[in-house]
N, C-alpha and C positions, 0 to 999 in steps of 0.2 A: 504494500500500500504506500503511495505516495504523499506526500503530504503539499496541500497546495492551497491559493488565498483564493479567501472571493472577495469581491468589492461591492456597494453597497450603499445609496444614500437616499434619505428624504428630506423631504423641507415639510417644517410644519406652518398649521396656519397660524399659531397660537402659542404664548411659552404658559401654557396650563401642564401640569405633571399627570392630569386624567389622559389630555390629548397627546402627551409623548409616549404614554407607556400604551395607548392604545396604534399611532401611526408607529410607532421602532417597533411594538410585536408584528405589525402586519409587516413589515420591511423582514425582520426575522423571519416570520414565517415562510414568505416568499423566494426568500434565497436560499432554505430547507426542502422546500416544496421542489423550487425551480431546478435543484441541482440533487435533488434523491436523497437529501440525507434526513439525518436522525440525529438526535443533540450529542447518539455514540459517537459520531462523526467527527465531532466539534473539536479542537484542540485547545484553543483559547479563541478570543474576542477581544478587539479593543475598538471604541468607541470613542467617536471626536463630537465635540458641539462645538455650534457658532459662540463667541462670546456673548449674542445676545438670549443666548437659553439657560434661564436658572433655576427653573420651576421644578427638577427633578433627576437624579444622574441615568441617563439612557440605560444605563446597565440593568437597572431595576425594571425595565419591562421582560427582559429575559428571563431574569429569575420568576415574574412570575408565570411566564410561560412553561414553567419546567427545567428550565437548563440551570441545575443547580452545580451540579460537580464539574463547571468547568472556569479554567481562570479568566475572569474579566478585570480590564481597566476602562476610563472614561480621563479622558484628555479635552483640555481645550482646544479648536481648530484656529489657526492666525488668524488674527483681526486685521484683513486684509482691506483696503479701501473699494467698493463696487463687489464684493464679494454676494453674493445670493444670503439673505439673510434665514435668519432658524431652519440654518441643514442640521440631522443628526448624520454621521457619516461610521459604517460597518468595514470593518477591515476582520476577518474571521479565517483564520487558519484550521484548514480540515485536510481530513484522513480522507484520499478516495482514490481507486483504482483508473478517474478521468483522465484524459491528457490537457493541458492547460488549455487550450483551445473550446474542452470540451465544457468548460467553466463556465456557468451564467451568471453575470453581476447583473445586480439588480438595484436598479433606480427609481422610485414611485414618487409618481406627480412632475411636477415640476422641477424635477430632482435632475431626471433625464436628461435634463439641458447640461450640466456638468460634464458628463462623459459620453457622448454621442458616441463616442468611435465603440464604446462597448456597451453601453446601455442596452437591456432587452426588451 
């Protein structure tokens, strides 16, 4: 088994801690969904916010999805100038027999626009 990343982001409408642990599980789910896996999968997570998100730390809608035993962190993303504001942003190292090619990163809403060249 190989070990490989996905990528991964949304923009919320709102810095409510209901609406982030509800848009990052759908973002989580979706890049689970999208690429076969299982939270066995998962190797760790790390999670970036805009500086203007402080309602709740991302990592916390994982857990309540179920993904307990795996290691998470939550980082701030550069407070870059024109930057798309309240992205949460997924960088997820997993266990799978895909070739990197075969990897879905997953972008929801508005998100898309960040990485066109791989966005699905």
């Amino acid at each position: 088994m190989a070990v490989r990343a996905v990528r991964g982001a949304v923009q919320l409408e709102r810095d409510e801690a209901g609406h982030m642990d509800e848009q990052v599980g759908a973002l989580l789910t979706a890049i689970l969904e999208r690429n076969g896996l299982t939270a066995e999968d998962l190797i760790s997570i790390w999670f970036t916010a805009t500086p203007d998100l402080h309602s709740d730390f991302p990592a916390a809608a994982a857990r309540k999805l179920g993904i307990v035993d795996v290691p998470l962190i939550c980082a701030q993303e550069l407070d870059i100038e024109g930057a798309m504001p309240r992205v949460v942003r997924v960088l997820a190292h997993i266990e799978s027999d895909k070739p990197r090619a075969g990897i879905a990163h997953v972008y929801l809403g508005a998100a898309g626009a960040l990485r066109k060249d791989i966005a699905q």
